[in-house]
C-alpha positions in Angstrom: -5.3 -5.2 23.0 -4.4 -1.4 23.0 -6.6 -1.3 26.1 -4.1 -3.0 27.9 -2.0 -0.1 28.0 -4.9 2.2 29.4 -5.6 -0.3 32.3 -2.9 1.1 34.1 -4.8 1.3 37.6 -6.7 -1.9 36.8 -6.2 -4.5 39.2 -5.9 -7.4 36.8 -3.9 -5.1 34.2 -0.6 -7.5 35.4 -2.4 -10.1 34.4 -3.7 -9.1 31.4 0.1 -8.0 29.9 1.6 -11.4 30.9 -1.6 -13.3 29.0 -1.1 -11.0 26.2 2.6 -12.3 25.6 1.8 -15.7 25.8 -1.0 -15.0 23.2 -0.7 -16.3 19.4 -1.6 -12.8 17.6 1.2 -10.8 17.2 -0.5 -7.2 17.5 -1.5 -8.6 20.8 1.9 -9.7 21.7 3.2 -6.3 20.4 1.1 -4.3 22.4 1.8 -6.5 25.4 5.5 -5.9 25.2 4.9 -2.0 25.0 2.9 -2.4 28.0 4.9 -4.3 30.2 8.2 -1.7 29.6 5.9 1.3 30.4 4.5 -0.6 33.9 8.4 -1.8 34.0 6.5 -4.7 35.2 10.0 -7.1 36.0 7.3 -10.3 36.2 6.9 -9.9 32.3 10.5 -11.1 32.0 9.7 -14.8 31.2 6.9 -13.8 29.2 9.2 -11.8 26.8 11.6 -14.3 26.5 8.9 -16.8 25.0 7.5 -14.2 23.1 11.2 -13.4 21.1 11.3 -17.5 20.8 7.8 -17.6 19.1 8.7 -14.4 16.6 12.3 -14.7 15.9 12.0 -16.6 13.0 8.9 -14.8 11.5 8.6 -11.8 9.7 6.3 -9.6 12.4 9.5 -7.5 12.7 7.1 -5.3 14.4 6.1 -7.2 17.4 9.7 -8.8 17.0 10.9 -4.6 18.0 8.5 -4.2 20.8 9.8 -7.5 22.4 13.3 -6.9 21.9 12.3 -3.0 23.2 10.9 -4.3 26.7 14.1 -6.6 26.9 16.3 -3.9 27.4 14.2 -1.3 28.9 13.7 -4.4 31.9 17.3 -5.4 31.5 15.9 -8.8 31.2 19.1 -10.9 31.8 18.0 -14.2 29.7 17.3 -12.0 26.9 20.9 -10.9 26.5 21.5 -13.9 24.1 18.3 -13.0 22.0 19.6 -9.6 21.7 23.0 -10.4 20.4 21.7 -12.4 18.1 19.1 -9.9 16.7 22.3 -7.2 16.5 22.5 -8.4 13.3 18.9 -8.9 11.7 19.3 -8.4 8.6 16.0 -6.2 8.7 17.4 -2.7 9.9 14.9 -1.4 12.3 14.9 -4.5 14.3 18.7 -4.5 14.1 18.9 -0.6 15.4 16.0 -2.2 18.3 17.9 -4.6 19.7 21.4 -2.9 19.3 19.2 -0.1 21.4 18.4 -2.7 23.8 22.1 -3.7 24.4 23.3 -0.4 25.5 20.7 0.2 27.8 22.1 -3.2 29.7 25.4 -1.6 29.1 26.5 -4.5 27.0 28.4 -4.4 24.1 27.5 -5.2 20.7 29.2 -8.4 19.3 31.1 -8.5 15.9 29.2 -10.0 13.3 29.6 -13.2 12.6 31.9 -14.6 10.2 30.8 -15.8 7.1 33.5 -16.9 4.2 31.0 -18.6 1.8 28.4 -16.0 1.7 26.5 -15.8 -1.4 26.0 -11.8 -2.9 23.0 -12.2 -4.5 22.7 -9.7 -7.7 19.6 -8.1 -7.7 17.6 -8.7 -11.1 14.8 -7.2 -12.6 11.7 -9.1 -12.1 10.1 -11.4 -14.7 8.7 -8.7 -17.8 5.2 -11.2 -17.8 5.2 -10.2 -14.1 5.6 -5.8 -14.9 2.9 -3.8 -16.2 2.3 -0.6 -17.2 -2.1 0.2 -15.5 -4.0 -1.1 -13.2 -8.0 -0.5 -11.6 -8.6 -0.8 -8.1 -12.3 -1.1 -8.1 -13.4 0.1 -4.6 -17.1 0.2 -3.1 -17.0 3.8 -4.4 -15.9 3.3 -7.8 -12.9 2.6 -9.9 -9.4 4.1 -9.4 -7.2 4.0 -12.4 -3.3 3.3 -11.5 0.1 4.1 -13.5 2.5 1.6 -12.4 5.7 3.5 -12.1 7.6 -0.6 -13.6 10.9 1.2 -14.1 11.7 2.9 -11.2 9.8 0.5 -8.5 10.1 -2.8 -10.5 10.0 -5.5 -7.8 7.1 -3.4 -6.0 5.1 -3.7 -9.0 5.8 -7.1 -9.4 4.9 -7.9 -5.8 1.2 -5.9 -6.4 0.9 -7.0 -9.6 1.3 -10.6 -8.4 -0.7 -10.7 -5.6 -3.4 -8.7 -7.8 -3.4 -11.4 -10.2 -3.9 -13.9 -7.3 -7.5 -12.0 -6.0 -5.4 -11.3 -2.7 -6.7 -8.0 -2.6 -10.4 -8.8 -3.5 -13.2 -8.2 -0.5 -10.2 -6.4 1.7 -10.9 -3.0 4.0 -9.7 0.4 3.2 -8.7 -0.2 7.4 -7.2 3.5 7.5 -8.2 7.1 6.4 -6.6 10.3 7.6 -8.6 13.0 5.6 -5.9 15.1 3.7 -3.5 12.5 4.3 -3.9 8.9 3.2 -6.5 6.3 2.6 -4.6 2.6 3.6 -6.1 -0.9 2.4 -4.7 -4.0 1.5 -4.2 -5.9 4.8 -6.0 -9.2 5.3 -6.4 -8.5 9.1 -7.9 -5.4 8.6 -6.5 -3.6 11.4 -3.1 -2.4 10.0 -0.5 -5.8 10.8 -1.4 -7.8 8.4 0.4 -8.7 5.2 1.1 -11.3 2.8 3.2 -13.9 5.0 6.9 -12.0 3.6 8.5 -8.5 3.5 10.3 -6.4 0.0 12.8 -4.5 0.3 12.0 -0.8 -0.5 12.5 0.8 -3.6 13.3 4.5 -3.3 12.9 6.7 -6.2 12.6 10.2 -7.3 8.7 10.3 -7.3 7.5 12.7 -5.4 4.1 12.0 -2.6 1.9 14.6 -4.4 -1.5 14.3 -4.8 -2.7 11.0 -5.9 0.7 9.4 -5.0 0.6 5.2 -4.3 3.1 4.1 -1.4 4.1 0.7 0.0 3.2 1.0 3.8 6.3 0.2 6.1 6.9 -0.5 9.6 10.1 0.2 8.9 12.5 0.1 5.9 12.5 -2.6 4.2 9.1 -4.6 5.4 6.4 -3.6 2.6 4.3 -6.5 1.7 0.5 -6.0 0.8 -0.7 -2.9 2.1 -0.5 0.4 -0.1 -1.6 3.9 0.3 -3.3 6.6 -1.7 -2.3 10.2 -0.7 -5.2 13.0 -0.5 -2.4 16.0 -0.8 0.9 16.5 -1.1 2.9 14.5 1.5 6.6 16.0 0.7 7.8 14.4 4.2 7.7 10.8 3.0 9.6 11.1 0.4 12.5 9.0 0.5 11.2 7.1 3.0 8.4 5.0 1.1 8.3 3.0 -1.9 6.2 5.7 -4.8 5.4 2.6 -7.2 2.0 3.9 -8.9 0.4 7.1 -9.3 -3.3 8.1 -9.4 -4.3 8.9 -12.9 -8.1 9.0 -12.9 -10.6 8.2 -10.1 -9.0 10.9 -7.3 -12.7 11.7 -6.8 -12.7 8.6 -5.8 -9.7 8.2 -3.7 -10.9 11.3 -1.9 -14.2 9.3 -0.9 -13.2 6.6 0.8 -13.9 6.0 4.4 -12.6 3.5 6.7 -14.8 0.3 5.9 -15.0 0.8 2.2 -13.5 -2.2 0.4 -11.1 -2.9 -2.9 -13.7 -5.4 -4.8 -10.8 -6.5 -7.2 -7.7 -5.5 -8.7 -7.5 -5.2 -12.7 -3.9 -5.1 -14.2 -3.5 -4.4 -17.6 
């Protein structure tokens, strides 16, 4: 779908935008959206609206942000509901989208809504039977031995360790590699918006992305699920901005290797 975006002078690109919101797959809505605020094609106003019906209530905050992005940039008028309400997701970066999306229609944006019985939930560690201390990622190139970092990232670990337990991971893509940067897996779709059906919140800590560091991809704070990264070299400007939760401790060789189609066979935890 990101060649809807490059049809600019196509005579069916129109066409092709408005399909693209009605569409099921939210990369495909997502990139639909984006398209239709850079044509500032107006007809795309229905379209958007359905689109933010479909997604609300879903976790694809990031097709959920390029919809609520078009809204405003179009100054879609029956979106202005949509947008209020989305003022106060509870996930920030598609709070800050729509509050963004408000002032460019010049609206304001509402008080939050009042809630006397709310619940503060007490965050816990996770079940100890759910922590541990190693894990193998066996990838198509060999095996890469992990330190779980359970202390300092414990509801991370339990998330990985969980779905490693499950054979999530087994047969999935390393989907991205950016030599001297990262090497990216761990996304059902393969192409980078897929995840595990829920979002964790992140877990910032004071380990630093050096060499052989193990993130929680984001597309934006708080929305890690299943995907994690493996750095190549030191990547000092993500720290505090991404979830360190294991670190490489044999098998960089290995990490350095991989190309985009390699695959994680299975996930060991010990």
């Amino acid at each position: 779908m990101g060649a809807v975006a490059s049809l600019e002078k196509h005579p069916l690109a129109e066409v092709l935008v408005l399909r693209g919101l009605a569409d099921a797959d939210p990369a495909v809505v997502a990139e639909a959206a984006s398209a239709a605020e850079a044509r500032k094609l107006v007809a795309a106003a229905p379209g958007l609206v359905g689109a933010e019906q479909r997604f609300s209530e879903t976790t694809e905050y990031e097709t959920l942000q390029a919809v609520l992005s078009a809204i405003g940039a179009l100054k879609v008028v029956g979106g202005r509901g949509a947008l209020e309400r989305h003022a106060h997701h509870p996930n920030a970066a598609v709070r800050a989208k729509a509050q963004a999306a408000l002032a460019a229609m010049s609206l304001p944006v509402p008080p939050p809504p009042a809630d006397y019985e709310r619940e503060v939930e007490v965050p816990t560690r996770p079940d100890a039977a759910q922590l541990a201390t190693e894990a193998v990622v066996q990838t198509t190139k060999g095996p890469v031995r992990l330190t779980l970092f359970a202390d300092d990232a414990p509801g991370t670990v339990a998330n990985f360790v969980s779905l490693a337990r499950k054979g999530y991971y087994d047969g999935l893509l390393f989907h991205r590699v950016v030599p001297d940067f990262v090497a990216q897996g761990g996304d059902p779709r393969g192409d980078g918006w897929g995840g595990p059906g829920y979002v964790i919140p992140c877990e910032i800590n004071r380990h630093p992305y050096g060499v052989g560091a193990v993130g929680m991809a984001l597309a934006g704070k708080d929305t890690g699920g299943s995907q994690f990264f493996f750095t190549h070299a030191p990547q000092p400007h993500l720290d505090g901005g991404y979830t360190v939760f294991a670190q490489v401790a044999d098998g960089q060789g290995v990490v350095d290797a991989l190309m985009v189609g390699d695959r994680i066979l299975r996930i060991e935890v010990k």
